[in-house]
C-alpha positions in Angstrom: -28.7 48.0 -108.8 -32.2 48.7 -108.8 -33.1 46.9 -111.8 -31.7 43.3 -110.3 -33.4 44.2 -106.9 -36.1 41.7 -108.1 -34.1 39.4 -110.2 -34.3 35.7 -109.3 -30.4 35.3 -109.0 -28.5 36.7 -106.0 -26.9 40.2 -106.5 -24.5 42.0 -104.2 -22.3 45.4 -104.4 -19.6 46.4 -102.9 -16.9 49.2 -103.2 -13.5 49.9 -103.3 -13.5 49.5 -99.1 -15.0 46.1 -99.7 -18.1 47.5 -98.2 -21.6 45.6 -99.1 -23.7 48.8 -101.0 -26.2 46.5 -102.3 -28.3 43.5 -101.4 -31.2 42.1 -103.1 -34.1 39.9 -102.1 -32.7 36.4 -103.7 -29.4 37.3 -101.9 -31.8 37.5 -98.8 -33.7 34.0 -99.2 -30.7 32.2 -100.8 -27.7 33.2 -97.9 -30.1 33.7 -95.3 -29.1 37.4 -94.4 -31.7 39.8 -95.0 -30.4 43.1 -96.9 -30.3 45.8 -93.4 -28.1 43.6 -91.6 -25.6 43.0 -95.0 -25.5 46.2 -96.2 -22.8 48.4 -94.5 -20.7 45.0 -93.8 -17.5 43.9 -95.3 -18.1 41.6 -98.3 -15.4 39.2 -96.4 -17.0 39.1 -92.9 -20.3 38.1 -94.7 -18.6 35.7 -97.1 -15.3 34.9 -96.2 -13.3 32.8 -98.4 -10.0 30.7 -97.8 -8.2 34.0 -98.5 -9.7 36.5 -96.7 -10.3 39.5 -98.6 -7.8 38.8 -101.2 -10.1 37.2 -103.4 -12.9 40.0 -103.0 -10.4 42.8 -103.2 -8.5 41.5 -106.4 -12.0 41.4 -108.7 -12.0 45.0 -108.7 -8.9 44.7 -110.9 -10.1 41.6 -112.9 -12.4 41.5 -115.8 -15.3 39.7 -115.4 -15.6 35.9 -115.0 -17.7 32.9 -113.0 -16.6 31.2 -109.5 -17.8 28.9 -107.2 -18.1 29.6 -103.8 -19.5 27.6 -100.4 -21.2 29.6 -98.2 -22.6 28.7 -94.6 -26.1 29.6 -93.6 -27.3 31.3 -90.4 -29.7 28.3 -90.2 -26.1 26.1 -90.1 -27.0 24.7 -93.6 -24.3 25.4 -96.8 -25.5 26.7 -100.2 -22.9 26.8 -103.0 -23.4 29.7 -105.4 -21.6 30.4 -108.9 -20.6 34.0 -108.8 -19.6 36.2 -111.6 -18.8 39.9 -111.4 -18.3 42.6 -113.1 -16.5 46.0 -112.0 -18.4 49.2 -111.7 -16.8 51.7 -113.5 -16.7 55.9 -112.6 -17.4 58.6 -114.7 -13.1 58.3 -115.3 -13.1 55.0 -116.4 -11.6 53.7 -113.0 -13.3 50.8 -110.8 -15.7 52.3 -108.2 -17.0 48.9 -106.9 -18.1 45.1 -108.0 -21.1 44.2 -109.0 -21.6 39.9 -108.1 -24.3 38.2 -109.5 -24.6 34.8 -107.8 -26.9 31.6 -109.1 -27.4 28.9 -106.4 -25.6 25.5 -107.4 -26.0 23.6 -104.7 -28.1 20.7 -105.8 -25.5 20.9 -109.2 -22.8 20.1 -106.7 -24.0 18.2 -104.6 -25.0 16.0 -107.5 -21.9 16.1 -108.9 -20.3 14.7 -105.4 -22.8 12.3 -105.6 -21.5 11.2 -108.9 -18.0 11.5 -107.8 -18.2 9.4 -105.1 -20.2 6.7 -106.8 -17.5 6.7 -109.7 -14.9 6.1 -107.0 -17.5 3.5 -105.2 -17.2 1.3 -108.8 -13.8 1.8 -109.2 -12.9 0.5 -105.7 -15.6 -2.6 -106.9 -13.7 -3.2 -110.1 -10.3 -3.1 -108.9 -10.6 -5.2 -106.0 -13.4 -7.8 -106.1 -13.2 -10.8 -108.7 -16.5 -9.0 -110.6 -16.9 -7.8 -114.0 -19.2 -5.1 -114.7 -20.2 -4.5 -118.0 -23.1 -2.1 -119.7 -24.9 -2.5 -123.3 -27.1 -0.2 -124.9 -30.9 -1.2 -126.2 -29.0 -3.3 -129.5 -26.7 -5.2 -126.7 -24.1 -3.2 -128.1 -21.4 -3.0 -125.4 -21.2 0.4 -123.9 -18.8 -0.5 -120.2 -16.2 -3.6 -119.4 -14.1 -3.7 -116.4 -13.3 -5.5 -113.5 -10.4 -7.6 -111.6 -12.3 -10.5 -113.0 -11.6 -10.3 -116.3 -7.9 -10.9 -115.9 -8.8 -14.8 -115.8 -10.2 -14.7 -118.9 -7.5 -12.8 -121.0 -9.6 -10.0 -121.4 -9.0 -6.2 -121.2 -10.9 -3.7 -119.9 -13.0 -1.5 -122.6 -11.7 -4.6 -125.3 -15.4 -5.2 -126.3 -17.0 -1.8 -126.1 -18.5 -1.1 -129.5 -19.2 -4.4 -130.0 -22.3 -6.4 -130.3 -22.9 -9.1 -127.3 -24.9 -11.2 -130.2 -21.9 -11.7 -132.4 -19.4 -12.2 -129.6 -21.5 -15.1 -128.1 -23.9 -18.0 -129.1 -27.4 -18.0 -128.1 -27.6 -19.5 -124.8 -24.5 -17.7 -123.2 -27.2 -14.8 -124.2 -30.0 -15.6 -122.7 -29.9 -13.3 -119.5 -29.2 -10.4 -121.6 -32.5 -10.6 -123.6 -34.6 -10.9 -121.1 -33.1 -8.2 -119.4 -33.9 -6.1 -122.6 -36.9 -7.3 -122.9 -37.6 -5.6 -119.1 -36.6 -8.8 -117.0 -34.4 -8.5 -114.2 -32.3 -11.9 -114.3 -30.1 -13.3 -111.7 -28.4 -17.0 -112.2 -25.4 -19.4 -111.3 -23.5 -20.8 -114.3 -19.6 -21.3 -115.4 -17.8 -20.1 -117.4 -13.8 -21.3 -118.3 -14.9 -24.1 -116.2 -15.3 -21.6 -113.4 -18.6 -20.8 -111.0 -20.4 -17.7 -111.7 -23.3 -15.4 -110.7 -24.9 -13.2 -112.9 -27.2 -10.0 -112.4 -28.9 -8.6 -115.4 -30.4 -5.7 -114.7 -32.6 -3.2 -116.9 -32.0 0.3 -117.1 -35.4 2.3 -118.1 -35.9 5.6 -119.9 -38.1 8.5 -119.3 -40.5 6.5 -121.4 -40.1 3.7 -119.0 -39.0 1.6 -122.1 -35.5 -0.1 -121.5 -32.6 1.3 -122.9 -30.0 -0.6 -121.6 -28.8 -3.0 -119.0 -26.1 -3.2 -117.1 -24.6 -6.8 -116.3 -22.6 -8.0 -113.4 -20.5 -11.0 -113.4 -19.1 -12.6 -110.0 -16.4 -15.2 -109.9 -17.4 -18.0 -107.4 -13.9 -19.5 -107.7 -12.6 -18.2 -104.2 -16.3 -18.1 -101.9 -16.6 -22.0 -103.3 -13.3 -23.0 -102.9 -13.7 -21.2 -98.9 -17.3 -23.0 -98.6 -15.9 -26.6 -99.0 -13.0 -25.6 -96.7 -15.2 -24.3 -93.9 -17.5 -27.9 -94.4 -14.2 -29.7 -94.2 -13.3 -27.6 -90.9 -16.7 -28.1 -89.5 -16.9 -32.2 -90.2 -13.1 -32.2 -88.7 -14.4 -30.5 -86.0 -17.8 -32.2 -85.5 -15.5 -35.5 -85.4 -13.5 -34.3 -82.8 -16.4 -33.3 -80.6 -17.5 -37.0 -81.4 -13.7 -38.5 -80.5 -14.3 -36.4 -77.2 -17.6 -37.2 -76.2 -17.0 -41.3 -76.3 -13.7 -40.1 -74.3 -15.9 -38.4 -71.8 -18.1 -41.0 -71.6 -16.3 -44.2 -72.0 -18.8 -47.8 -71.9 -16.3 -50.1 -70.5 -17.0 -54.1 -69.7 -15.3 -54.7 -66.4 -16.3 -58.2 -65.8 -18.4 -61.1 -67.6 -22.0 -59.3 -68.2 -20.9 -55.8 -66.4 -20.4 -52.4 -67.9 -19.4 -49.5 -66.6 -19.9 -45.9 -67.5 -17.6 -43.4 -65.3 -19.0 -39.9 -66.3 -16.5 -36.6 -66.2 -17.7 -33.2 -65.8 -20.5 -30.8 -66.1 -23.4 -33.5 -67.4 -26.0 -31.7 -69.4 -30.0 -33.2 -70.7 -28.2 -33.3 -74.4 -24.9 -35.5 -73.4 -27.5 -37.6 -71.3 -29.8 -38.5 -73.9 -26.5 -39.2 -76.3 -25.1 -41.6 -73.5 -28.6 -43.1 -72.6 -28.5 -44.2 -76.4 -25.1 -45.3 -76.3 -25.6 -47.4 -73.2 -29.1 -49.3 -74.0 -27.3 -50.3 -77.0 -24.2 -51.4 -75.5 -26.5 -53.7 -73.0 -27.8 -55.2 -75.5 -24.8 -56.1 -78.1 -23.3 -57.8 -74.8 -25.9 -59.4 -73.3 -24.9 -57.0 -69.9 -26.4 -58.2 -66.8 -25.5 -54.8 -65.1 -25.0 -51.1 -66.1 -22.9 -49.3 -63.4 -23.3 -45.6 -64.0 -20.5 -43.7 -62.1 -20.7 -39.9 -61.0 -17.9 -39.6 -59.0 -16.4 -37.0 -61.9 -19.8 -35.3 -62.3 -19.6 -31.9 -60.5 -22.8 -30.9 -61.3 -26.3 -31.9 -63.3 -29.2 -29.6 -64.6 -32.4 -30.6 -62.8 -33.7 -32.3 -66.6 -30.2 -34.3 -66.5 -31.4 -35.9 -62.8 -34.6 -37.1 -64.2 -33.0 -38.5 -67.5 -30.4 -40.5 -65.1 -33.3 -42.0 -63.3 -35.4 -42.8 -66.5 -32.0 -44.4 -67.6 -32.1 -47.0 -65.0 -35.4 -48.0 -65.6 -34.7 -48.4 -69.2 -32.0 -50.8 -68.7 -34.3 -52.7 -66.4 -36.7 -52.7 -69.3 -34.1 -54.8 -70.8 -33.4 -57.2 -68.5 -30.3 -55.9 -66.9 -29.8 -53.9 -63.5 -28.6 -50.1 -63.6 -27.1 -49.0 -60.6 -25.6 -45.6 -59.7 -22.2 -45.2 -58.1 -20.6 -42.0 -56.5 -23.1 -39.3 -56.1 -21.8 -36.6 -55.0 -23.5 -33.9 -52.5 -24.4 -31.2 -55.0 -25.7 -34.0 -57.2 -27.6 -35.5 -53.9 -29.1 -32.2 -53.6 -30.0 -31.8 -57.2 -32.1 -34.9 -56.9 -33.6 -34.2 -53.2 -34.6 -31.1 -54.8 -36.4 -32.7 -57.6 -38.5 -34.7 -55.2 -37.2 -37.6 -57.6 -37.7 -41.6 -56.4 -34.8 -43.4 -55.7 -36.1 -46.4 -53.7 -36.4 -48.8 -56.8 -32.7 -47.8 -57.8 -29.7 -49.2 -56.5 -26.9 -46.7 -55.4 -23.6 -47.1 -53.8 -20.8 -45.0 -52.5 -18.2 -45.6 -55.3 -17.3 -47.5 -58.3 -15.1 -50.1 -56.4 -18.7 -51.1 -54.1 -20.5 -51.2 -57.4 -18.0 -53.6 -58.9 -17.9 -55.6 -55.8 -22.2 -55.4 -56.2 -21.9 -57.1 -59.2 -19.2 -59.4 -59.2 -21.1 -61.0 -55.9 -24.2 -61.0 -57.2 -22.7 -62.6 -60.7 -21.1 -65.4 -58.5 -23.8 -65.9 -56.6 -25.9 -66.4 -59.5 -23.5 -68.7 -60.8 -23.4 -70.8 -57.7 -27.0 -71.1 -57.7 -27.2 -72.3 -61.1 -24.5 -75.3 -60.5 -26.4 -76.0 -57.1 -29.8 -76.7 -59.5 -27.6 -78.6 -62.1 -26.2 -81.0 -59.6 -29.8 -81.2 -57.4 -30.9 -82.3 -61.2 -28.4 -84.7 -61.7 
């Protein structure tokens, strides 16, 4: 034992009662139990395996040979160490003990997890997204090919491997490739088949920091593009609806000869005003209105921006030669508009859409009196 006590791997002794008889420094620093508190324990307690003491007690029968075992840390860290033993013998031949020399692995295993789990991280890619991913070496000899995407084109995975990229394909389908050999990373949108693609070509550098190979991946566009243009379609079905609803909810009726009438439903917001106040001005002048009866009666509710658009409205269609006038304000709206401090005296408002009518009609008739009364006083 003594001449490992200073040996860089981890050594350990124990005897034929599975008692720890020796316990050097690197078994100290590497399984975080200095050598007083290990020696006199049973190998087991200290490093218990899934079968107890079986495994310890069994190598003083077996020859010597190499296992990995996982060991937890007093610090609550792991360290994985490859152990191989050999038996101490007696003066008779017979096994007095085990001698375990242990090298730490942990960073070999871990590593090789690592490389595990990205295997199984490209596998679940390959079978399950419409990608091919393919490698080449420096030459653009293929070196990889797989992926659910090459089912479309007829080809199997690992057909190509061995083979040079430059005499499967012309010069343009290879473009990506040599820049990405020449140390460009390349990413572009083409087809193939008649069929959208995106491609990634991406170089893969030596220790030299020269590129040694490149690794391509190849999407198939077929299913996002053919989604996209359904989504559009949704979204324009559904922007048209909105439109269909908003003309519903805001209907510009003519009622009489030079009269239009707006009955507003629901909550009224600044942006469905400013539509409507659009809609309106417009409708006043393709029929040559002489009044513009907005009615509220439906209208629960306006922001405090909404009140001073409504206002604004009227004023506008007095701009253009017709008369706005309000009909059936309710309270909460009332209150919306005292609170706003807004003026009201210049705009004419009435109790309901039936006294607005009447409004009009009168004042049309009137009007029309008055003209006939001049053309006979001319006559």
């Amino acid at each position: 034992m003594e001449p490992l006590a200073r040996s860089p791997l981890a050594v350990a002794e124990y005897g034929l009662d599975l008692v720890i008889t020796g316990w050097n420094e690197s078994a100290a620093r590497q399984l975080g139990i200095p050598a007083q508190e290990a020696i006199g324990r049973r190998i087991a307690e200290l490093l218990p395996t899934p079968e107890d003491e079986g495994l310890w007690r069994r190598l003083l029968d077996e020859d010597s040979g190499e296992r990995r075992l996982r060991h937890a840390r007093r610090d609550g860290g792991h360290v994985a160490c490859a152990w191989v033993h050999h038996r101490v013998l007696d003066a008779r031949g017979e096994a007095a003990g085990v001698l375990c020399i242990g090298r730490d692995v942990t960073a070999e295993v871990e590593a090789s997890l690592r490389h595990t789990q990205q295997q199984e991280l490209l596998r679940a890619l390959v079978n399950n997204l419409d990608v091919i991913v393919w490698a080449s070496d420096r030459h653009g000899v293929f070196t990889y090919l797989d992926g659910k995407g090459l089912e479309a084109s007829g080809v199997k995975p690992g057909q190509f491997v061995g083979l040079n990229n430059f005499d499967l394909f012309n010069e343009h389908e290879t473009v990506g490739l040599r820049r990405a050999l020449r140390g460009e990373p390349v990413h572009n949108l083409s087809e193939a088949h008649g069929k959208p693609i995106e491609n990634w070509f991406v170089p893969i550098r030596d220790e030299r920091g020269e590129v040694d190979a490149v690794i391509g991946i190849t999407l198939d566009l077929t299913r996002s593009r053919r989604a996209e243009l359904e989504l559009r379609e949704r979204l324009a079905l559904i922007e048209r609806q909105q439109q269909v609803i908003r003309q519903l909810s805001t209907p510009i009726l003519q009622v009489w000869r030079g009269v239009l009438a707006l009955p507003m439903i629901g909550v009224v917001d600044s942006a469905r005003t400013a539509e409507v106040m659009d809609s309106l001005l417009q409708a006043v002048v393709r029929t040559q209105a002489r009044y513009a009866l907005l009615d509220l009666t439906g209208v629960e509710a306006v922001d405090t921006r909404t009140a001073s658009y409504l206002v604004e409205l009227v004023r506008a269609i007095r701009l253009l030669g017709a008369e706005g006038i309000i009909t059936g304000i309710r309270p909460s709206v009332a209150q919306t508009v005292v609170s706003l401090g807004l003026d009201l005296a210049e705009v004419t408002t009435l109790s309901d859409l039936q006294a607005g009518l009447k409004h009009c009609i009168g004042r049309s008739l009137g009007e029309a009196r008055a003209r006939g009364a001049r053309s006979s006083g001319e006559r």
